[in-house]
C-alpha positions in Angstrom: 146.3 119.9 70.7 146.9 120.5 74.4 144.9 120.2 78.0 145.2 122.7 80.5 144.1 122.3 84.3 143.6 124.9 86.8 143.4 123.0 90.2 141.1 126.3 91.2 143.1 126.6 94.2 146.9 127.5 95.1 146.7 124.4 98.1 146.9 122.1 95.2 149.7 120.8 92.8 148.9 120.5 88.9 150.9 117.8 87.5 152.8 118.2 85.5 153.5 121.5 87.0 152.9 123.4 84.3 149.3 122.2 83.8 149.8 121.6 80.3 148.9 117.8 80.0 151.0 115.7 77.2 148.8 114.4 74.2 150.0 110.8 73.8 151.0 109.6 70.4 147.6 107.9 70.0 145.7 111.3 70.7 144.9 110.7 74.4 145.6 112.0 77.7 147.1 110.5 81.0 147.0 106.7 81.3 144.6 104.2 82.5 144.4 103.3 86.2 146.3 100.2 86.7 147.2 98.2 90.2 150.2 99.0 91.7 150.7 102.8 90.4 149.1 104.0 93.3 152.3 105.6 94.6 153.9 106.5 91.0 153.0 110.4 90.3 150.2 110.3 87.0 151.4 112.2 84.0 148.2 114.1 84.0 146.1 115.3 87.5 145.9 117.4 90.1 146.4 116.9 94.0 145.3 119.1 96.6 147.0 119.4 99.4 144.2 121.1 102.0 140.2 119.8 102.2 137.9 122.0 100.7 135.9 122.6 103.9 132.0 123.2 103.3 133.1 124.6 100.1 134.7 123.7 96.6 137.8 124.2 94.1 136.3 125.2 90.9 138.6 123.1 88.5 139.0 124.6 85.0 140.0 122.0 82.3 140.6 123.7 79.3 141.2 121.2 75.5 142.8 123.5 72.7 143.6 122.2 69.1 145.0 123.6 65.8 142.5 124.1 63.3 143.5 124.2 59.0 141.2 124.2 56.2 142.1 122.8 52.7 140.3 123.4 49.6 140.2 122.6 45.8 143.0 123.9 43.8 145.6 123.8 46.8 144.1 126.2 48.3 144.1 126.3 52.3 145.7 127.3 55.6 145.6 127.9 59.5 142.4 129.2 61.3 142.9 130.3 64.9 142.9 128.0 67.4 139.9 126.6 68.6 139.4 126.3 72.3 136.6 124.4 74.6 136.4 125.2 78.4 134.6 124.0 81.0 134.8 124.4 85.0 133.3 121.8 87.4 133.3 122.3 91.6 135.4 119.8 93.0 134.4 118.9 97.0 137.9 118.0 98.9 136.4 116.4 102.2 139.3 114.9 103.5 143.3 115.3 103.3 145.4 112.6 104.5 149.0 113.0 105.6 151.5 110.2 106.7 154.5 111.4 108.7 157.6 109.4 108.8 
């Protein structure tokens, strides 16, 4: 199983880079928010680096698993992978920057 993220913009950064998001060992994805993480980078996200004016990123999030069958007799085996997709307009109004 896997999650892909498409920012929908190259003024953003997918972490990890790659945009393939790591699947936990309990089946989930990223970690919850917790105090004092606010300046550790999350496993799983997006930042953009530029506000999205009067318009919007279209962010793509895309969830892929494996799919197998298994019948009677020991009969069975892979299926293509099965893929859900969805895209959602994400509204950047402000960027903040802090120069040292």
């Amino acid at each position: 199983m896997s999650l892909h993220i498409d920012p929908g913009t190259q003024g953003a950064e997918s972490l990890p880079a790659s945009g393939e998001c790591v699947i936990n060992d309990d089946g989930s994805i990223g970690e919850p928010y917790a105090r004092g993480k606010a300046e550790l980078t999350p496993p799983c996200g997006v930042r953009y680096l530029r506000s999205s004016g009067d318009d919007s990123y279209a962010l793509k999030a895309t969830l892929t698993w494996e799919i197998t069958w298994e019948g009677a007799g020991g009969t069975g085996g892979g299926l293509p992978d099965g893929a859900f997709a969805t895209t959602t307009e994400v509204q950047v109004q402000e960027y903040q920057a802090v120069n040292r």
